[in-house]
Structure formats: structure tokens, C-alpha cells
N, C-alpha and C positions, 0 to 999 in steps of 0.2 A: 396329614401327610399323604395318603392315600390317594383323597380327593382331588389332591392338588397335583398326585402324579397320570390321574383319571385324566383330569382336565387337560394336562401336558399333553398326553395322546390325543386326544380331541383335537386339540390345536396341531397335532400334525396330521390328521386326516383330509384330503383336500376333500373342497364341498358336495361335489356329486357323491361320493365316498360316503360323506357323513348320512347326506341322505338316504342313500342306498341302507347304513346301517341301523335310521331309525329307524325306516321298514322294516328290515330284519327283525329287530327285536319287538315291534308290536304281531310280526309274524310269531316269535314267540309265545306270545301273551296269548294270542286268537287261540294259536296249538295247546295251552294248558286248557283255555276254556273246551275245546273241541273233549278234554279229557272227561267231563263232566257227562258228555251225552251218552255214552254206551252203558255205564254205570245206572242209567236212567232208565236206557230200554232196558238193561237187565233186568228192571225192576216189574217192567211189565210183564215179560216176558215168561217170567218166574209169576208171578202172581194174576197175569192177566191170562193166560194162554194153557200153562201146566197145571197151575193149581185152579183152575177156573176149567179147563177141558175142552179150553175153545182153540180148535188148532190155526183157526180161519188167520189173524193179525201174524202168525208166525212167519210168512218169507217178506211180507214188507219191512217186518222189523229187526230181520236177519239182514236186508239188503241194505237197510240206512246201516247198521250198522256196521257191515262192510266199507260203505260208500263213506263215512266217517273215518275210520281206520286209515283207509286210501289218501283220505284229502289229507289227514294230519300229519302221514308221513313222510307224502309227495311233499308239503308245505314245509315240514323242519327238512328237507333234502335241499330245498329253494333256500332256506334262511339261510345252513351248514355252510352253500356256495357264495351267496351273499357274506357270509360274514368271511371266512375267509379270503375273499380275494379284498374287504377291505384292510384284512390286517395286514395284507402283501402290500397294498397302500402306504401304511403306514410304517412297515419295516422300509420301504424304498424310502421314502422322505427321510425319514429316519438316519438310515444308513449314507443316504446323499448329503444330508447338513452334518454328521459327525465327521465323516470324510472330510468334507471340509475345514472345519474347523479346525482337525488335525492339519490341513495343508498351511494353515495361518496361526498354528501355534508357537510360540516364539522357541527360545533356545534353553530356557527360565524352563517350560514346563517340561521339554521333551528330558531333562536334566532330572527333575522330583516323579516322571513315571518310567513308571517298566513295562519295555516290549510287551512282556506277555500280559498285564495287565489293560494295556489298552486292547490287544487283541482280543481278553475275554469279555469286554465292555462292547465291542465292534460285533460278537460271533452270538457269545452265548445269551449275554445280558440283551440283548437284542431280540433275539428268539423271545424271550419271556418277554419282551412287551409286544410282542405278533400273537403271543399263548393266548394273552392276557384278552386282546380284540378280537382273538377267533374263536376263544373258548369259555375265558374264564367267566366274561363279564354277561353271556345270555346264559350262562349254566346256574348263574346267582338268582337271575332274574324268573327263570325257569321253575329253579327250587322254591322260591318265593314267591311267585306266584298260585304252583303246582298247590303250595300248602293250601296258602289264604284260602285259593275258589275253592278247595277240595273241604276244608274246613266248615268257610261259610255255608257251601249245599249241605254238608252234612246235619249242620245245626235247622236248615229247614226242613230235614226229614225226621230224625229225634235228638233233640237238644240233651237229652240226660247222657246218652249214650255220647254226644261229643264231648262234654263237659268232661267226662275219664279220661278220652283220648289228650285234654287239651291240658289236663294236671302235668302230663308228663313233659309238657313243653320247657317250666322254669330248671327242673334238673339238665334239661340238656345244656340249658343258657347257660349254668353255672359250672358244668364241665368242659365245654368248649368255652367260655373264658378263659378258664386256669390253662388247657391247651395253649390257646393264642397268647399267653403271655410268655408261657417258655419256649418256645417252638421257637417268635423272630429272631430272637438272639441268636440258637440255635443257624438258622438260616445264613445271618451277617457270617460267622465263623465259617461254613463253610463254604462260602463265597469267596473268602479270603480265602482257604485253602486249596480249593480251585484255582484263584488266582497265580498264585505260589507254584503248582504243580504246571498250570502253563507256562512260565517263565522261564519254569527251570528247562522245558524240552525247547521252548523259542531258543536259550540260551544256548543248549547242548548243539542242536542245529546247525546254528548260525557258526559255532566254534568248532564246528569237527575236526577241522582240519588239526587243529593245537589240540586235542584231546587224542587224536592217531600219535601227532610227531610226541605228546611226552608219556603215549600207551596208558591214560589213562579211564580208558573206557570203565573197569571193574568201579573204578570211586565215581563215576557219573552214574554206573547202573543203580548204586549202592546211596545215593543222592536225591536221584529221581524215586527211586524207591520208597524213601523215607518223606518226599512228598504226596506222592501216587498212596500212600497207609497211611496217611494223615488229611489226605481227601475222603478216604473210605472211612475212615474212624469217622470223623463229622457227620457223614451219611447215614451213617450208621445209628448215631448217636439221636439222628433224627426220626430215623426208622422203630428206632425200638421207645423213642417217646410216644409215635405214633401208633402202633402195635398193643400201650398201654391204655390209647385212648381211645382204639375203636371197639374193644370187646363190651365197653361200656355202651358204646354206641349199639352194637350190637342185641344189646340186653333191654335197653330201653326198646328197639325196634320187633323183637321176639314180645314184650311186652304190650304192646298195642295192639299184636295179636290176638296176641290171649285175652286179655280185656274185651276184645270185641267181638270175639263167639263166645265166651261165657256170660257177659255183661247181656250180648245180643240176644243168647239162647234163653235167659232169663227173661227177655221183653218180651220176646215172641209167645213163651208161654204162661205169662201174665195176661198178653191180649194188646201190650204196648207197640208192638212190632210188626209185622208182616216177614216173612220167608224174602219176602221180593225188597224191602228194604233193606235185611239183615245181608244181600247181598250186594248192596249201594256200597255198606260200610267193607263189607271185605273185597267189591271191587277196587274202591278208592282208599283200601289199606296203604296200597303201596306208596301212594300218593300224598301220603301223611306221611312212610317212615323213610321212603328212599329218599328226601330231601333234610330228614334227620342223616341216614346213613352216608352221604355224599355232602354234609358238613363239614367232615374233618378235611377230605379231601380239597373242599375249596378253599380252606382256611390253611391249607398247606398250600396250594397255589398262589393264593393273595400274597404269602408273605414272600415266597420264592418271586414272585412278583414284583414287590414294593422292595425287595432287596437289589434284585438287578436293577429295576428303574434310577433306584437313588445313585445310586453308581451312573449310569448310562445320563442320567438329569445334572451329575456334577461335572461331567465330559463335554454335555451339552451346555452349558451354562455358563462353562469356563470364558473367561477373557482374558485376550493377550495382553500383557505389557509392553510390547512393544507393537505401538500404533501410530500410522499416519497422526501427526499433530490437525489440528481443524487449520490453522493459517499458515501449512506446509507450503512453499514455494512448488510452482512448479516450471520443469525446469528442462527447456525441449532436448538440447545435448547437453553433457557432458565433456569438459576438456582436459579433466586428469589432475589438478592442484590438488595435493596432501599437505593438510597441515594439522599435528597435534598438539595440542594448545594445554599446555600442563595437564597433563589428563593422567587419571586416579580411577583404580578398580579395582574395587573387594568383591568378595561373595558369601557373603555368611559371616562378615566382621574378616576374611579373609586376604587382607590386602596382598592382588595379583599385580598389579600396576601401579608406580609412586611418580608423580610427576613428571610424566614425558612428554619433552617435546623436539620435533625436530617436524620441519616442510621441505617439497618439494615440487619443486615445477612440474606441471605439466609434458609430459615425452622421458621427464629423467625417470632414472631407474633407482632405487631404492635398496638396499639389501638389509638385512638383521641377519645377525647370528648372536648366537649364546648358549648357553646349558640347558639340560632338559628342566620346564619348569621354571625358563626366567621369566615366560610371558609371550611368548613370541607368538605364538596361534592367537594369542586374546589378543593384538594388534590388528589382525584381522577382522577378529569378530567383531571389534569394536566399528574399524571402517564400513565394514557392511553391512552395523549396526543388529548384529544378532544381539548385544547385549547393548545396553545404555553407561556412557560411564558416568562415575559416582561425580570424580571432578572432574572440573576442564571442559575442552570442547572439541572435539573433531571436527575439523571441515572439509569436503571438497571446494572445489571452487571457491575458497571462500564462504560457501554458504556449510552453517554448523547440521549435521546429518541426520540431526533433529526434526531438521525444519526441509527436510527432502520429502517427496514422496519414496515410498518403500520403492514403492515397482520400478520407479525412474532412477534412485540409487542406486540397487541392485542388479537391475537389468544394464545400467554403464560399468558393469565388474563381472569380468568374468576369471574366476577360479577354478585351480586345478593343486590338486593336495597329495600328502604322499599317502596317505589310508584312502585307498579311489572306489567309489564306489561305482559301479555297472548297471546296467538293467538290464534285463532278461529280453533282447531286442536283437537288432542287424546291428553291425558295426557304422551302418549309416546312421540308422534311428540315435543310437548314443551319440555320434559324430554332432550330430545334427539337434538334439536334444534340447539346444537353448534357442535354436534359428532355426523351425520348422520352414523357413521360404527357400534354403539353402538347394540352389541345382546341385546335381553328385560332382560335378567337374569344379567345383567351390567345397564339397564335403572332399574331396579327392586333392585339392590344392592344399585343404588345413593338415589333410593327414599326413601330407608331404614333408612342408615346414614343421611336424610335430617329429619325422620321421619313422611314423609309424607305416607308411604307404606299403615298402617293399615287404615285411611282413604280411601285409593285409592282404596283398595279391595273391600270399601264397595259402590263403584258407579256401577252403573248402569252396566255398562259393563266395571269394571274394568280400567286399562290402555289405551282399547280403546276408554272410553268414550271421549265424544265431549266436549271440556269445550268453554261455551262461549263467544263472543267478552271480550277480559279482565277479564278472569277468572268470568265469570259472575256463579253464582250459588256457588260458594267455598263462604269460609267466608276469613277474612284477615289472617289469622296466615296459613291456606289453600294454601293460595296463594302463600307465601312469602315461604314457603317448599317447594313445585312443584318449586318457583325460584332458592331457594339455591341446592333444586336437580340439576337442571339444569346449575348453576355454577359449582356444582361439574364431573359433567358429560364431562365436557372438557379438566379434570386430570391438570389441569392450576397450572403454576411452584409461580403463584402471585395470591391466593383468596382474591376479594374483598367483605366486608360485609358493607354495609350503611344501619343500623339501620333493619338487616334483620330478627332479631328474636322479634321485639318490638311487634307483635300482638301475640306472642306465650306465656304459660302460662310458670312459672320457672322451672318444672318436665319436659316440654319438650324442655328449653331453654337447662336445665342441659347434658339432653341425647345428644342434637346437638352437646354442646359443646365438650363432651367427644368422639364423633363419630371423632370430627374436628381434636381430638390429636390422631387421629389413625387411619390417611388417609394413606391408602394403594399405595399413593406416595407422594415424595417430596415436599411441598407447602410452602412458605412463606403468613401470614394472614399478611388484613390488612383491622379492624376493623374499623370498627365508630360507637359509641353507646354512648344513655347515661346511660343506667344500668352498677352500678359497677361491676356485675355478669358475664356479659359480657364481663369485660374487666381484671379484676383482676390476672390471670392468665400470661397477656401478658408481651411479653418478656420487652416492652418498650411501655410505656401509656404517648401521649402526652396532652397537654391542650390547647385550643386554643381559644384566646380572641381575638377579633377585627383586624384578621388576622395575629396575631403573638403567639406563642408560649412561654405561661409564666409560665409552668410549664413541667418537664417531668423525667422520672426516671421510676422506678417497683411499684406495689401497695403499696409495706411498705414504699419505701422513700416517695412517696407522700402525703402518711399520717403525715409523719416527719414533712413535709412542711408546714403543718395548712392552706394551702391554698383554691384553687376552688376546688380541688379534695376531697378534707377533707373535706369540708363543705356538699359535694354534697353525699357522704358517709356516714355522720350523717342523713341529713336526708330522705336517701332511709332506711336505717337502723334503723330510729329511736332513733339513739344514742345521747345523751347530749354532746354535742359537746366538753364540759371540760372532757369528759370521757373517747374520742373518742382514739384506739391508734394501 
């Protein structure tokens, strides 16, 4: 698994990149060998110059060894730059195809994740595979390296003496196992709870306002809390396995010490040793235990590692369900024909939709109304093919929406909803947001017909002003104009309206609607509301109960029918329902 998530990162470093980072790490490799040579003159130095009395070799061997020092640090300072500005590489590739992928994720998955869990897949899991290319992976190679040369020199200066040092190697291997084995678990758990504790403040954020209006602040503090101490318990939980395993660590490293000025001090005055070698072995102590001692550490990184990738590789790897077909029609305009052709939609064995059907020409207008919950949004999703249905078939033109191209389907609909969402932009930017060619005298004509213009005039800076995250500062009926502007502004052969005039008062309900019947091009509507006002007009007004359609016809025949339409008519109207006609 590992390897395979190694390899993933490979595969997204572009090629000058990769090269650059084999340099790197054979700059690595050069720098462990470089470690080898002062150890060497120390050897002389000590035995050739102090213990010999000959001062003469002492500044040439002072200066290489300087001049050594200098290259090997200047050299990891070049690799450090090196390797990081690849891992910038690869968080950028990175972070540009995950973005993506989320722009082309269907409706299916944004449904089974949570804000704050893609967020911490995007931020933090992220980060750890930048860690992982800028730190983890020469710090391994480093360690491993540092050993082996420091090992193999020693064994050609006295083999007895490395053979102690090398017993201690399989106790380390069998406690950093046992580590590695409880630690990832470890790691997955508090990844989840991380996840968890971002959610919950995405959550709190985005909902301030409904957490002010019902003064619930104490039970969100009180919330997050119980997330925020269940992030730190897992940390914790890791910290103090780890706390358990490095004093071991530690003990083994104080070890190698010992062993090698008394094991040493015994050579030397056997006759086995020299001073100047016994100083090989305690230059190049460190170089034996600090790749002991920084074991546990990297084995805490690996997993923190291979934790976030697996997360960040299921994000990446994901595939939509809803995909251009390969023998999709394509299809230059669109002319506005609906037709539901018995169509049938569950979700999880949950049937939303039971056999609906009803068509409509091209230019006519369409209404639904019904109860919360009969289906009426999923008539949408369906036409714009957020979701597939189970039976049946939807068509535009004639052709079933299956066999549309996405971009060419959707881009001929343009929608505007009663939950409107903003961007943090100009009132032109949002205006304009589906028809970036739009001049302002066309962003300025939609706002009109939306009736949102005379407001607009009176902001701050007009068109340019900045409207905040989610229309912050507009009031709702505000909002929902700037959206219906902005449906219209994509001259769309299919207008969608879900309940988009219901914060608007009826004098400016009236204006919208009459702008609506005198769009300066071709549109077929297709309403959801529950005001009769709204819908009365329409070419064909459907009713929709517990996902089926039990009424439908023009506003007079529905009144004929004494049914849900009729009742729902007496009392917006106030009419005595025996009166009602």
C-alpha cells in the first residue's frame, strides 16, 4: 500500500520535477558519504600529528576538513531547496486535479461526503503528501544510508568492535515492529476525528445565522467542544504510545555508547586499537544511533502519511456516475421540448418518483406544485440529469438526456432556486456568471427583467459592488432577483424557477412574471411554486403527491376538479370553497 501510494506521487510530479528530485536525493547519498571523511582525518590527526608530535600535516588537515564540512552543508542547503520546491510541484498538481474532480463530481457523491471532510482531504491531507516529498522520503534514505556507509567503514577499521555495535540492530527491529503495528490504527482514528471536528466548525459557520436567531451558541460551544477533546484524546493517545517507545529507543542509543569506549578502551590497551581509530568509532557514534533515534519519528510520519494519502487517493480515484454516454448525440441548440416518459426514482430502495409522465412544447410553460417532499426538486434534478432515473426516460427534444452531452444539456437550462446561492464577487460577476461575454448594458437589461436593477443602483458602488459570501447584506427577495437575473442571462432554451419569487412581494411578483412572457428569446418555463399567481397562467399545471401526479391540466380545469389545486386556491384566495369556480 505504501508503495503504491509512493508511486501515486511520482506520477504526479511533472518530469523536469522528477529530475530535479533524483538529483536531490543522490545529493543526499554523496552528503552521507561526505560523513565518512572527517572521521577519517580525525584518525590521523589524532594518531598521525598528536600522538606522533609531528605538527607539520595539522593545517592541511584542519583545512580539508573544514572545506568538507562547508561542501556537505552548502550541498544538503541545495538538496533542502531542491526537494521542496518539488513538493510545491506536487501539492500544485495535486490540489489542481482534486479541484477538479470535485467540479465534476455528480450529485450521488456530494450527498455520501461532508463539507468538512473534503475540506480536510483538500488542506491538511494534502500537506502530508507535500511532508512526505519534501521530508520524509530523503530523511529515510539519509538514515539508511548514514547507517550502512558508517557501518560498512567501521567494519574496515575493526570488525570486532562493529560486530557489538551491529547485535543491537535486531532488538531495535523487533520494537519498532510492535510500534508500527499499533501506531496506524492509531493514526486512521484520529484522522477521523479531525475530520469530525472540521465539520462540525464548516457546519457552525456556514449556519451562524440559525444558531444567533434560536441563541444557540452555548450547545455549538458545548458540541465543538466534545469534538475539539476527542481530537486531542486521539493525539494524545498517540503521543503517549510514542513516549513509551522512545525511551527504549533511547536506551539502546546511550548503549552503543557505552559499548564503544569500553569495548574500545579494552582494544586500545590490548594493542587492538589505536587512539585515532577509537576516535573513528565515537565520531561515527552518532551516525549509527541518530538513525536509530529518528526511527520512531519517521515511522510516525510514514503512517501520518499513508493515512492522509489513502483518504486524499480515494478523493482522487473517485468516478462520477453520471457521465457523458461514449454515442451521446451532439447537439448544436436546443429548442425547449419536455417529455417524462413514465419515469421512476428511488434512493437507497427509497422510492421519490412513481411513474410520471406528462410533455411539453417547446415556449410553453410548465408549473408543479405539491407538498413538501412529493418530488418536486427531484423533477429538476432529473431534467438536468443531476441524478439518472431508475425507470423511464426523460427527454428534451425528443432525444432521452442520457444520450445528451452534459455541457450541451446544461448549459441550454438555466436555473434559479429559492436556497440562492452568491459568490463572494460584484453584482455583475454573479449577474454574469454563466455568460462571461455578456456587455454590462445586457448584465443591466437581465437585472431589469429580474427587477432587481432599482435596488442595485442604490448600492454602494452599483454593479460593482462586492456582495458577500452568500449574498450576505441583500435581504431574500434581493437575492433570489440577482439569481433569476442570472438565470436569465444565459438566454437558456429551458428556464428553471424552484419557488424563486416566494420572498418577493405580489407587485413585484406580477412585474417578473409579465417580463417572463416577453423574453426577447425563445424559452420554454418550468415552474415550481406554491402561489397560485405563480402558476396560473401556465400552459400546463401539474400536482404532485407522494411522488405521483394526481392532478394536471390549465388553471380552469383544475378548478373543475374540486381537488388539491382547488382547495389550495380557496384558501390563498380566501374563497369559501362551495363558491370557489
Amino acid at each position: 500500500m505504501l508503495l503504491k501510494q509512493i508511486k501515486w506521487l511520482w506520477e504526479n510530479m511533472d518530469a523536469p520535477y522528477r529530475r530535479r528530485h533524483i538529483i536531490a536525493l543522490c545529493i543526499c547519498v554523496f552528503s552521507c558519504i561526505l560523513l565518512l571523511v572527517n572521521p577519517a582525518l580525525s584518525r590521523r590527526l589524532i594518531d598521525d600529528v598528536i600522538m606522533a608530535g609531528n605538527p607539520d600535516p595539522l593545517i592541511p588537515i584542519l583545512s580539508v576538513m573544514l572545506a568538507i564540512k562547508l561542501g556537505r552543508e552548502g550541498s544538503r542547503y541545495l538538496m533542502v531547496i531542491m526537494m521542496e520546491t518539488d513538493s510545491q510541484n506536487v501539492i500544485f498538481n495535486l490540489r489542481r486535479r482534486l479541484f477538479e474532480k470535485l467540479q465534476y463530481s455528480d450529485m450521488r457523491f456530494y450527498d455520501s461526503h461532508r463539507t468538512g471532510d473534503l475540506m480536510t482531504r483538500m488542506s491538511a491531507d494534502l500537506d502530508w503528501c507535500r511532508h512526505f516529498t519534501s521530508y520524509i522520503d530523503y530523511r529515510i534514505i539519509d538514515a539508511v544510508c548514514t547507517f550502512l556507509f558508517a557501518m560498512i567503514y567501521l567494519v574496515t577499521v575493526n570488525w570486532k568492535l562493529t560486530l557489538l555495535l551491529v547485535v543491537i540492530t535486531p532488538i531495535l527491529l523487533l520494537i519498532t515492529k510492535f510500534f508500527s503495528k499499533h501506531v496506524r490504527p492509531r493514526f486512521v482514528f484520529m484522522r477521523e476525528k479531525l475530520s469530525e471536528m472540521n465539520t462540525a466548525a464548516q457546519e457552525n459557520i456556514a449556519g451562524n445565522r440559525v444558531i444567533k436567531a434560536f441563541a444557540r451558541e452555548e450547545y455549538e460551544k458545548e458540541r465543538f467542544e466534545e469534538k475539539n477533546r476527542a481530537f486531542m484524546d486521539s493525539h494524545l493517545r498517540i503521543n503517549k504510545l510514542w513516549l513509551t517507545f522512545f525511551p527504549m529507543i533511547e536506551f539502546l542509543v546511550n548503549g552503543i555508547q557505552l559499548v564503544t569506549v569500553f569495548v574500545g578502551g579494552l582494544l586500545i590497551i590490548r594493542g587492538e586499537l589505536t587512539p585515532g581509530q577509537l576516535a573513528i568509532f565515537t565520531g561515527l557514534n552518532w551516525a549509527v544511533s541518530n538513525p536509530m533515534r529518528e526511527l520512531g519519528n519517521l515511522i510516525n510520519d510514514l503512517h501520518r502519511f499513508s493515512t492522509s494519502a489513502a483518504k486524499v487517493m480515494e478523493l482522487y480515484y473517485s468516478k462520477p456516475e453520471i457521465l457523458d454516454d461514449p454515442e451521446a448525440e451532439d447537439h448544436e441548440h436546443m429548442e425547449g421540448g419536455i417529455e417524462f416518459d413514465r419515469v421512476s426514482f428511488n434512493i437507497d430502495s427509497k422510492e421519490i418518483l412513481t411513474d410520471v409522465s406528462f410533455s411539453v412544447k417547446p415556449g410553453q410553460t410548465v408549473a408543479v406544485m405539491g407538498p413538501t417532499g412529493s418530488g418536486k426538486t427531484t423533477l429538476i434534478h432529473l431534467l438536468a440529469r443531476f441524478y439518472d432515473v431508475t425507470d423511464g426516460a426523460v427527454r428534451v427534444d425528443g432525444c432521452d438526456v442520457r444520450q445528451w452531452k452534459l455541457h450541451q444539456l446544461r448549459g441550454g437550462i438555466g436555473t434559479a432556486t429559492q436556497d440562492v446561492f452568491l459568490f463572494s464577487d460584484t453584482v455583475e460577476g454573479n449577474v454574469a456568471f454563466g455568460n462571461q461575454d455578456l456587455t454590462m448594458d445586457e448584465v443591466k437589461d437581465f437585472a431589469r427583467r429580474a427587477d432587481a436593477a432599482e435596488f442595485i443602483d442604490r448600492l454602494p458602488e452599483g454593479y460593482d459592488t462586492i456582495i458577500g459570501e452568500r449574498g450576505v447584506g441583500l435581504s431574500g427577495g434581493q437575492r433570489q432577483r440577482i439569481a433569476l437575473a442570472r438565470a436569465l442571462a444565459v438566454r437558456p432554451s429551458i428556464l428553471i424557477m424552484d419557488d424563486t419569487t416566494s420572498a418577493v412581494d405580489s407587485e413585484t411578483e406580477q412585474y417578473i412574471q409579465d417580463q417572463l412572457r416577453h423574453l426577447p428569446f425563445p424559452c420554454t418555463k418550468f415552474i415550481i411554486a406554491q402561489r397560485i399567481s405563480s402558476m396560473r397562467d401556465a400552459d400546463l399545471i401539474l400536482v404532485l403527491q407522494d411522488g405521483k401526479i394526481t392532478e394536471q391540466g390549465t388553471h380552469r380545469e383544475l378548478l373543475e376538479k374540486r381537488g388539491y389545486y382547488w382547495q389550495t386556491y380557496c384558501l390563498q384566495y380566501g374563497v369559501p370553497m362551495q363558491e370557489a369556480v
